[in-house]
Backbone bond lengths (Angstrom), bond angles and torsions (degrees), N, CA, C in turn:
res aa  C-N    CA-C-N  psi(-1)  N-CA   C-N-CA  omega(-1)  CA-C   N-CA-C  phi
1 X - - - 1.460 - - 1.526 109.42 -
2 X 1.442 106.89 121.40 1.513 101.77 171.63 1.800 121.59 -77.44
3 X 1.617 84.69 -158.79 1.827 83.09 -162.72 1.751 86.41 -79.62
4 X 1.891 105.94 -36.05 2.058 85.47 -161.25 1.398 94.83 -79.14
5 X 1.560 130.92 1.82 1.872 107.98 159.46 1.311 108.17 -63.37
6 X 0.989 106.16 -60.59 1.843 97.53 -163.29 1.462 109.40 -67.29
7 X 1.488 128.66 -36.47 1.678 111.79 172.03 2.051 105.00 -57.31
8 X 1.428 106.31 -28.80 1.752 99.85 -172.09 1.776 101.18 -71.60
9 X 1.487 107.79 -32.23 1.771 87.34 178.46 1.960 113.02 -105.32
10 X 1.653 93.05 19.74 2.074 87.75 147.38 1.536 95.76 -90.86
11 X 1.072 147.22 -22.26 1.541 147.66 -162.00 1.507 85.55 -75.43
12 X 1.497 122.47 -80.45 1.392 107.83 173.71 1.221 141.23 -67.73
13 X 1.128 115.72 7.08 1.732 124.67 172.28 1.751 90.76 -65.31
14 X 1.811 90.22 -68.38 2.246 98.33 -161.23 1.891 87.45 -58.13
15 X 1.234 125.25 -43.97 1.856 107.08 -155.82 1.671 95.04 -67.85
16 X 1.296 122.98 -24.64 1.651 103.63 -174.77 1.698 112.16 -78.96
17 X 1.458 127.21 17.20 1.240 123.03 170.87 1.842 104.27 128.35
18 X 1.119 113.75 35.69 1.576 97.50 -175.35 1.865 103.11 -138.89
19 X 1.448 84.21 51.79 1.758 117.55 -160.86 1.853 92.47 -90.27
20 X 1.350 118.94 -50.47 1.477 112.90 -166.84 2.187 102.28 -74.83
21 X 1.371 92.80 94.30 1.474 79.19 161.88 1.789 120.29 173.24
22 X 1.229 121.55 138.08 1.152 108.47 -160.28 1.640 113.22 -114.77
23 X 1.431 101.70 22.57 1.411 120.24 164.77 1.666 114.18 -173.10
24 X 1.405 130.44 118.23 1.302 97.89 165.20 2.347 95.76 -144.06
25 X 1.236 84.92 153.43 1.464 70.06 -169.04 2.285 98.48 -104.20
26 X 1.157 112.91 166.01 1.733 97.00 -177.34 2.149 87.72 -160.60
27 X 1.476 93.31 134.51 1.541 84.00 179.45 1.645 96.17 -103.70
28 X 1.439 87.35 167.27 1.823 84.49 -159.90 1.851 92.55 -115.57
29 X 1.288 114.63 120.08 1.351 143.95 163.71 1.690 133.26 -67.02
30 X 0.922 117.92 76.53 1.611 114.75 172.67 1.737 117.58 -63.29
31 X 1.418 110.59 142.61 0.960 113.82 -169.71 1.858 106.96 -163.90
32 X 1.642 94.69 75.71 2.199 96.14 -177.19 1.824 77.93 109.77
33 X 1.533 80.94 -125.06 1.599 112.48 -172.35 1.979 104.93 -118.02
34 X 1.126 97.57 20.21 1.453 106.71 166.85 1.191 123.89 -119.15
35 X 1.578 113.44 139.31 1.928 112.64 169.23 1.483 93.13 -108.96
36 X 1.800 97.78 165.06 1.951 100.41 173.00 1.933 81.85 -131.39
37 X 1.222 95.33 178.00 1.751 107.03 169.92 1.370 99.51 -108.69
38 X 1.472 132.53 115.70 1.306 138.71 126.74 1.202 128.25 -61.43
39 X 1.762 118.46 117.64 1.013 97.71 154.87 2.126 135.29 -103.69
40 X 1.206 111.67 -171.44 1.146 105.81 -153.82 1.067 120.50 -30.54
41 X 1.655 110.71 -65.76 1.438 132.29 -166.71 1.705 111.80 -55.07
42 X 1.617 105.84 -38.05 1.509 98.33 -179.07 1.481 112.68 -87.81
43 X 1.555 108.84 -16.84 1.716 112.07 155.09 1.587 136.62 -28.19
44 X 1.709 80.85 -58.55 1.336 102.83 -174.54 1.595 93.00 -65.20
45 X 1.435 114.02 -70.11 1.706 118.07 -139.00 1.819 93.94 -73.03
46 X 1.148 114.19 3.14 1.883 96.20 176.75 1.515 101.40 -116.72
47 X 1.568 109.99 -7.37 1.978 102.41 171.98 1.888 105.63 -95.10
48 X 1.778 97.38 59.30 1.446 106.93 137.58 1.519 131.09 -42.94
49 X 1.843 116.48 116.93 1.501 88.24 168.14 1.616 108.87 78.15
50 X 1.368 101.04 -18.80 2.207 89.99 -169.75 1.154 104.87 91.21
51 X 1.731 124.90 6.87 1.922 107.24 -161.87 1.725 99.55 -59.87
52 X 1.253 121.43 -48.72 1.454 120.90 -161.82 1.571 112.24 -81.75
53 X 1.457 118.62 -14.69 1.703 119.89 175.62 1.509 108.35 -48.60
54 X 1.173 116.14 -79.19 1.493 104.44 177.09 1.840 129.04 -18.46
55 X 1.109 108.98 -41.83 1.733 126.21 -178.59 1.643 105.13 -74.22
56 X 1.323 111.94 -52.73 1.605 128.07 173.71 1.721 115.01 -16.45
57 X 1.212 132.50 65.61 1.762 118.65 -162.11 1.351 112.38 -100.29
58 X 1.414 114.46 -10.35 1.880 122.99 169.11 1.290 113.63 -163.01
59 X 1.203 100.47 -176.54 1.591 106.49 177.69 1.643 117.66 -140.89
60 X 1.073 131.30 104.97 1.348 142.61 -139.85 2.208 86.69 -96.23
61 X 1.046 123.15 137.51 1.318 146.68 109.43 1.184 148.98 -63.08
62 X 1.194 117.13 121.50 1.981 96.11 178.09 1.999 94.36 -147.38
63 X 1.194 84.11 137.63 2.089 96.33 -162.88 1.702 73.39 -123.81
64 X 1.707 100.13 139.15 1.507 133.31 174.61 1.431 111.04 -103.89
65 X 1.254 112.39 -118.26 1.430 137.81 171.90 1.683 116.39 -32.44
66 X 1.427 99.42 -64.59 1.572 133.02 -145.53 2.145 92.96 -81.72
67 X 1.391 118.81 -8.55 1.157 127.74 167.17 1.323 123.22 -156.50
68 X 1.017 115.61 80.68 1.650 124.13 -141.05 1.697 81.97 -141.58
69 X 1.067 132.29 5.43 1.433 126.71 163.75 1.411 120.83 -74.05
70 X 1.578 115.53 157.21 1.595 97.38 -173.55 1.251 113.95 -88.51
71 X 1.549 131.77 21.01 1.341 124.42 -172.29 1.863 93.84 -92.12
72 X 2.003 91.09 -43.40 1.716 76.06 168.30 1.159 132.39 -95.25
73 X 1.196 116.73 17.10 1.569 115.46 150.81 0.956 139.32 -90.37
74 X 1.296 129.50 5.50 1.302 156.96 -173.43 1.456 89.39 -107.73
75 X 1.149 123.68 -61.86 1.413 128.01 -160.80 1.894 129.14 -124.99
76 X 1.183 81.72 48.91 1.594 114.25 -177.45 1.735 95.63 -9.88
77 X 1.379 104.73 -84.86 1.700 140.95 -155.96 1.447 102.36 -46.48
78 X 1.398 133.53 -16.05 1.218 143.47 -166.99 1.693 112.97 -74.76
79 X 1.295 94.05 -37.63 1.709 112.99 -173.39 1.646 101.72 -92.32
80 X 1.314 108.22 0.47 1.931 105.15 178.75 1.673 111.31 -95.93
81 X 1.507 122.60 -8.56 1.493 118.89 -150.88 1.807 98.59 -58.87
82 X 1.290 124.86 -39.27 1.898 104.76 175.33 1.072 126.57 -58.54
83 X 1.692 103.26 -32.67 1.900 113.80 178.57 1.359 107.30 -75.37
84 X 1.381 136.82 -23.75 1.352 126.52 156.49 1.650 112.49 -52.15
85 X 1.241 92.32 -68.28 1.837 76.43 -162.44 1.525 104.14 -72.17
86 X 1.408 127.74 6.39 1.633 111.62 157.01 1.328 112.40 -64.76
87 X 1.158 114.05 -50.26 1.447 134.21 -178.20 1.490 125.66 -54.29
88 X 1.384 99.96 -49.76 1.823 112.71 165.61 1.498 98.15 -62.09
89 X 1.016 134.81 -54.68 1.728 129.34 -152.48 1.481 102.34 -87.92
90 X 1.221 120.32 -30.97 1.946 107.31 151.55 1.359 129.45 -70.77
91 X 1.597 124.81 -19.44 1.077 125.13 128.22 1.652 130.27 -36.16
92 X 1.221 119.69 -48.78 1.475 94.98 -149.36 1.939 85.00 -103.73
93 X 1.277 123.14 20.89 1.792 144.31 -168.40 1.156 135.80 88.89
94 X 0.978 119.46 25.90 1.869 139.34 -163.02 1.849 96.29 -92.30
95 X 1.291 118.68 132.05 1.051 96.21 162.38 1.599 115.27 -118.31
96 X 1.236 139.47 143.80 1.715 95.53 -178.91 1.525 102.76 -87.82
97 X 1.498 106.69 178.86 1.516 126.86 -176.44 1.790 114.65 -78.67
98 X 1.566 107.75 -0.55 1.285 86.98 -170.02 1.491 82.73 -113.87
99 X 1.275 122.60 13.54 1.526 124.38 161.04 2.048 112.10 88.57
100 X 1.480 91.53 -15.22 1.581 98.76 -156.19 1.224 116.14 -46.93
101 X 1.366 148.53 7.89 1.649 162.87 148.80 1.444 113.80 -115.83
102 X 1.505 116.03 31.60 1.379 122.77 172.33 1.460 118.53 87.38
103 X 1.426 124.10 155.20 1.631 140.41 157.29 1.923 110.62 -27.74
104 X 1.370 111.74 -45.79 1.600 117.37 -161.75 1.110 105.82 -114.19
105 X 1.472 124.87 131.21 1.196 122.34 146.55 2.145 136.88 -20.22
106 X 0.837 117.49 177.68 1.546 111.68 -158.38 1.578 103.37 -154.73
107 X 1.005 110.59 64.71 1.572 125.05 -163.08 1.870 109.19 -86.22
108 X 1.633 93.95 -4.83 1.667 82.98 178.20 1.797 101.22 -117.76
109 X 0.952 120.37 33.32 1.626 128.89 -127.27 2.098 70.03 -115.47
110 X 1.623 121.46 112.99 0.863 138.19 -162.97 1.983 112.56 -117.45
111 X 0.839 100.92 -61.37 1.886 136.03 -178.94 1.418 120.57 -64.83
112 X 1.332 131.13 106.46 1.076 118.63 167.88 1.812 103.75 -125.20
113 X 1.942 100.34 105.47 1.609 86.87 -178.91 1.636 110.84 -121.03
114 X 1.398 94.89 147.96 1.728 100.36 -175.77 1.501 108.17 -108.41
115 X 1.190 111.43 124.12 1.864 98.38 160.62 0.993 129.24 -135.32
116 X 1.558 118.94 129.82 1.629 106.06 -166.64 1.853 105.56 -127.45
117 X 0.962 95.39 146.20 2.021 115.20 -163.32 1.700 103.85 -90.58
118 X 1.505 105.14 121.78 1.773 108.53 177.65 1.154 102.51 -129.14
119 X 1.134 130.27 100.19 1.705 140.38 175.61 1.648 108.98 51.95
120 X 1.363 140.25 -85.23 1.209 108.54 -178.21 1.384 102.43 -119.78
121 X 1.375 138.03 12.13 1.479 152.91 158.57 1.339 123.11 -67.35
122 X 1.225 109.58 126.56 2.045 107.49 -171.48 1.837 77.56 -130.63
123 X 1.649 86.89 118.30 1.932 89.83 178.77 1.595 96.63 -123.07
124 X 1.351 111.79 122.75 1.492 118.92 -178.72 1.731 91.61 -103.81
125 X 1.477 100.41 158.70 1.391 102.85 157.66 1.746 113.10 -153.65
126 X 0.956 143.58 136.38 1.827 149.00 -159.38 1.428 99.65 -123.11
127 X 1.321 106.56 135.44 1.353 125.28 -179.16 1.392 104.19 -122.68
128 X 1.275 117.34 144.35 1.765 125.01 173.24 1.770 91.44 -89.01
129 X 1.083 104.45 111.07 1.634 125.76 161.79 1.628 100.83 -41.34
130 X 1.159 130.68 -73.74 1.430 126.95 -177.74 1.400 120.13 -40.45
131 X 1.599 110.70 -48.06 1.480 110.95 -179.82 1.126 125.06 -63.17
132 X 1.565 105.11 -46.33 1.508 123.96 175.54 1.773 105.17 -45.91
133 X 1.137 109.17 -69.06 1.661 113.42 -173.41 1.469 108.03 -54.78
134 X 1.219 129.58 -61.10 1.467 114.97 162.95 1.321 119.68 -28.33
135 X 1.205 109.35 -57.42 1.856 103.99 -176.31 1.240 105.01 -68.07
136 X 1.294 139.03 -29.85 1.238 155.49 174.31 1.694 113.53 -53.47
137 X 1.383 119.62 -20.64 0.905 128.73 -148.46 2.082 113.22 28.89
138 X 1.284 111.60 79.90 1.334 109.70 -162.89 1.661 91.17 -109.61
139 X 1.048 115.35 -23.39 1.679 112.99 -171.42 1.448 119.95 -73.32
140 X 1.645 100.09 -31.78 1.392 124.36 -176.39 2.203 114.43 -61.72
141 X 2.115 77.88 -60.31 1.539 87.59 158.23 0.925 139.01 -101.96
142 X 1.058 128.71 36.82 1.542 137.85 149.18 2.132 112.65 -83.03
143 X 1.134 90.78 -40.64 1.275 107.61 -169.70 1.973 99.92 -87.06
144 X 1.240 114.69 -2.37 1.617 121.68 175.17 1.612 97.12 -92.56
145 X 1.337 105.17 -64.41 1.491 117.70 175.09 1.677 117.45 -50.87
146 X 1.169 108.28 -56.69 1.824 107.85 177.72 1.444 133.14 -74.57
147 X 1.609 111.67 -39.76 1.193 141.69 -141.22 1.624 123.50 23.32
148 X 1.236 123.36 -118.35 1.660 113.85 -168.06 1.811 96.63 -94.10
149 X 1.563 124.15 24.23 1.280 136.52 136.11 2.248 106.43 19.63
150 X 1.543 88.62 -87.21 1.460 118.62 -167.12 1.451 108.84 -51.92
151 X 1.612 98.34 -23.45 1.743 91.58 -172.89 1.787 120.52 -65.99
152 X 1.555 94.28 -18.11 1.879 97.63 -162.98 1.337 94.90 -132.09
153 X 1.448 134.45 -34.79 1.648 151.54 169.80 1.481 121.45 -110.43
154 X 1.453 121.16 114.62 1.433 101.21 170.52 1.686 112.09 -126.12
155 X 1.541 103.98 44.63 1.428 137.88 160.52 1.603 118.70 -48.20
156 X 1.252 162.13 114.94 1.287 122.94 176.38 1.891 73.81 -140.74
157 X 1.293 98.31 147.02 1.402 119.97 172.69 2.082 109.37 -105.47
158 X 1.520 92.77 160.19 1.339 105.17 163.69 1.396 133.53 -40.62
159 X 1.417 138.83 -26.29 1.086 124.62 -157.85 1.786 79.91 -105.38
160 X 1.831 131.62 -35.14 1.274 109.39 175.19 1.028 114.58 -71.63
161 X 1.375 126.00 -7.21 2.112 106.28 168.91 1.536 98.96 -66.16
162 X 1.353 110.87 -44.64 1.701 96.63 -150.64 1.793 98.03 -97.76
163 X 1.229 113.60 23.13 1.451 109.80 147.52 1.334 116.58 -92.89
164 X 1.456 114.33 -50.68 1.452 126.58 171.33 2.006 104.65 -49.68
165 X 1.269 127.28 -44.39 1.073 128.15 -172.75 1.647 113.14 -66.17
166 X 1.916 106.22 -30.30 1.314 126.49 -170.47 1.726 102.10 -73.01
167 X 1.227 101.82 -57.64 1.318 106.92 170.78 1.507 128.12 -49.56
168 X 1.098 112.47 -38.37 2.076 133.72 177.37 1.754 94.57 -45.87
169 X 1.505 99.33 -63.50 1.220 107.59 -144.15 1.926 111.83 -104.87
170 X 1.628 89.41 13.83 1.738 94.47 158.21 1.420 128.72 -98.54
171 X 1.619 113.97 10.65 1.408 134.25 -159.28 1.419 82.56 -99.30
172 X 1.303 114.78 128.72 1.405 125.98 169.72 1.667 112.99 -78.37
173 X 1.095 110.50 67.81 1.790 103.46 -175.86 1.472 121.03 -99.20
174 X 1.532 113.99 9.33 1.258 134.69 -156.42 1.651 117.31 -102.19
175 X 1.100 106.51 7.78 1.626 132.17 -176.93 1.802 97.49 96.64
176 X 1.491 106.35 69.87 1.045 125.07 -179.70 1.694 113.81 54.17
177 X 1.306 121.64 27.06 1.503 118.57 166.29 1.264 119.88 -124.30
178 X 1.206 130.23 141.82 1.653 115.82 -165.12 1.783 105.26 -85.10
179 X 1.184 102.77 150.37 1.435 129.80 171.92 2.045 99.72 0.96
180 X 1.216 115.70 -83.58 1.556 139.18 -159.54 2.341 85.29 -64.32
181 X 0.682 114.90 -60.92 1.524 115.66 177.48 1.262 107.95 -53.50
182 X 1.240 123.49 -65.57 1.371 116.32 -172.85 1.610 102.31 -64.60
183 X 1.141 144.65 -26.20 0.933 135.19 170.83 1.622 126.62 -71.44
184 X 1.325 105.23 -21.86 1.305 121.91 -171.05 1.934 88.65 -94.77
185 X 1.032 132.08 -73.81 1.641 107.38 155.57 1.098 113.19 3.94
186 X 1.312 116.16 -99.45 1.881 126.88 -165.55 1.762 99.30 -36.80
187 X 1.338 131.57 -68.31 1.183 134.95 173.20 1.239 127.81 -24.29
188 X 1.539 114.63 -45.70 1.277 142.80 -177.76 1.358 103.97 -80.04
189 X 1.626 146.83 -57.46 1.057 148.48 134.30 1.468 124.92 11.94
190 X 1.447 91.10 -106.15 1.717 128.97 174.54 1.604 111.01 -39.79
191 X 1.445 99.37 -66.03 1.985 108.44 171.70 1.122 119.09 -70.87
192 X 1.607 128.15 -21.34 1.407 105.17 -163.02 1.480 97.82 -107.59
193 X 1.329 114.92 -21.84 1.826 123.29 -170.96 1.698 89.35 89.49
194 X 1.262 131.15 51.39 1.148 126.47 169.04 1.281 111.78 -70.65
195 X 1.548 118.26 141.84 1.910 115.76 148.69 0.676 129.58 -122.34
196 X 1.279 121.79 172.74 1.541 125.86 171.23 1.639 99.09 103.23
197 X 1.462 121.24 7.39 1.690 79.05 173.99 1.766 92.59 -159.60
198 X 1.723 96.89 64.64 1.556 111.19 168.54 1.497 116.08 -82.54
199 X 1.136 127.90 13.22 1.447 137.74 151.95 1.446 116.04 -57.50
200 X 1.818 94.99 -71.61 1.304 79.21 -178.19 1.856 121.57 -83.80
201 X 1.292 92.94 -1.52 1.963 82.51 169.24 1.772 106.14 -65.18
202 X 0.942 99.86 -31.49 1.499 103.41 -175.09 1.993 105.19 -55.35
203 X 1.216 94.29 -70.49 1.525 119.06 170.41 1.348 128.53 -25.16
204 X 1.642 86.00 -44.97 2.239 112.58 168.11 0.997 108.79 -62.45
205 X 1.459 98.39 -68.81 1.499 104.22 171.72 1.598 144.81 -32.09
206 X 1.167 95.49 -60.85 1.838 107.66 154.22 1.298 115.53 -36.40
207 X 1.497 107.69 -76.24 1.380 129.26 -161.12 1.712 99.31 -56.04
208 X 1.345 112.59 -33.95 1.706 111.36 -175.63 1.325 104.39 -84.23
209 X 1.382 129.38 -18.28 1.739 113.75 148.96 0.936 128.18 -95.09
210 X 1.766 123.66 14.70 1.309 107.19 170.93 1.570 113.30 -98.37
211 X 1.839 103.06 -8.96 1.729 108.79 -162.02 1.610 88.38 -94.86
212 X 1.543 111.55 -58.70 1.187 101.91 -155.82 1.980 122.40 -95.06
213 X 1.623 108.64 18.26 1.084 137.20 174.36 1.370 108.16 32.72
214 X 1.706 117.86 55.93 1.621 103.38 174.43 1.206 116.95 -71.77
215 X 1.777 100.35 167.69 1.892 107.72 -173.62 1.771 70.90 -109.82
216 X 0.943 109.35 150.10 1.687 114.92 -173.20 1.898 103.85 -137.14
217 X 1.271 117.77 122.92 1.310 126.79 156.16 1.636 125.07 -117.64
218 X 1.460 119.89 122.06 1.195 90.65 173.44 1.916 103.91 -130.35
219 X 1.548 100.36 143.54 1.843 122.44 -148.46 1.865 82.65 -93.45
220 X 1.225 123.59 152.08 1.342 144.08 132.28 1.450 112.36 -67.73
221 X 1.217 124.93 105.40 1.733 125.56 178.16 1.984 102.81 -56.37
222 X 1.019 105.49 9.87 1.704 78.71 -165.09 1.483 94.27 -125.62
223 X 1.140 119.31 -28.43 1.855 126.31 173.14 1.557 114.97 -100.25
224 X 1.397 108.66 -22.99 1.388 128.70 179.28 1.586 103.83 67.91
225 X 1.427 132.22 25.39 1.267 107.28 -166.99 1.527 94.33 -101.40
226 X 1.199 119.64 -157.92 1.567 117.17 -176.95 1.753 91.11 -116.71
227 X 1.409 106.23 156.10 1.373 124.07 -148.99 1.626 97.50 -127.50
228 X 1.350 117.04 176.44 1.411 120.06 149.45 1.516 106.31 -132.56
229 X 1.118 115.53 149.49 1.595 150.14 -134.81 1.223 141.91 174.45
């Protein structure tokens, strides 16, 4: 299954009725040549044992209302940087302690997709977890922050995500601005009717498809076909 199958059946997951909502999170399951949407709660209670980790290949987002601005619709992936490195570090066997991506690690766990809804536009976009963290340099700091951790504990608590997360996102890789700035740019831009500084939107821009390599679709809610935009 490619990346535009699985963004074409989040298109039909939200168009068959899963329209009322201004957050919902669903991990996405392979199974043959089929995915289903899990969500959390039945995530958790059927990955007995780990039976369903193996199948586990992303984890889908979709923000309504509550980010319905065009900085994040334009730029989905911006508002995910903690759920990455939750996601990378149950990948590579980390589990955290407050369980919130399950008991087991997630070692086949591939997908990271965001989609957020602007009047009649549903714009998804999927990131390869591996690529992203490489460019991310996430392997480097994870392994600064933990060290050989995994060998005897693979426990990780809250304050090491959001050091590991602190660290991610002080690397200026954004046309020399770190993660939270360059984002706060676009915000400043897009929301405020800012000018004077379409250089560096340009610059963001780039730099946010060259780090975080989205596959990008964006649907017309009313024909459902995919658009350009």
């Amino acid at each position: 299954m490619d990346e535009y199958q699985i963004l074409d059946q989040v298109k039909d997951w939200y168009r068959e009725g899963h329209r009322e909502w201004d957050y919902v999170q669903y991990y996405v399951l392979l199974n043959g040549s089929r995915i289903s949407f899990v969500s959390p709660p039945s995530f958790h209670e059927s990955n007995t044992q780990g039976h369903i980790s193996d199948r586990t290949i992303g984890l889908v987002n979709l923000y309504g209302v509550i980010r319905s601005k065009m900085e994040s619709f334009e730029f989905p992936m911006f508002a995910n940087s903690k759920g990455i490195v939750e996601l990378f570090v149950y990948k590579r066997g980390y589990v955290l302690v407050d369980q919130k991506h399950g008991r087991y690690p997630l070692p086949n766990l591939k997908y990271v997709v965001s989609g957020v809804v602007r009047e009649n536009r549903l714009a998804v976009e999927l990131i390869d977890l591996d690529v992203v963290a490489n460019n991310l340099n996430l392997p480097n700091i994870v392994s600064s922050v933990l060290g050989p951790k995994l060998l005897s504990e693979n426990n990780i608590n809250e304050n090491e995500i959001n050091e590991i997360n602190h660290l991610m996102m002080s690397q200026k890789l954004f046309a020399g601005h770190t993660w939270d700035f360059a984002e706060f740019i676009m915000t400043l831009y897009f929301g405020m009717n800012a000018r004077g500084v379409p250089k560096d939107i340009i610059k963001i821009s780039e730099a946010y498809e060259q780090v975080l390599r989205p596959y990008r679709v964006v649907y017309d809610t009313k024909t459902w076909q995919p658009v350009v935009f």
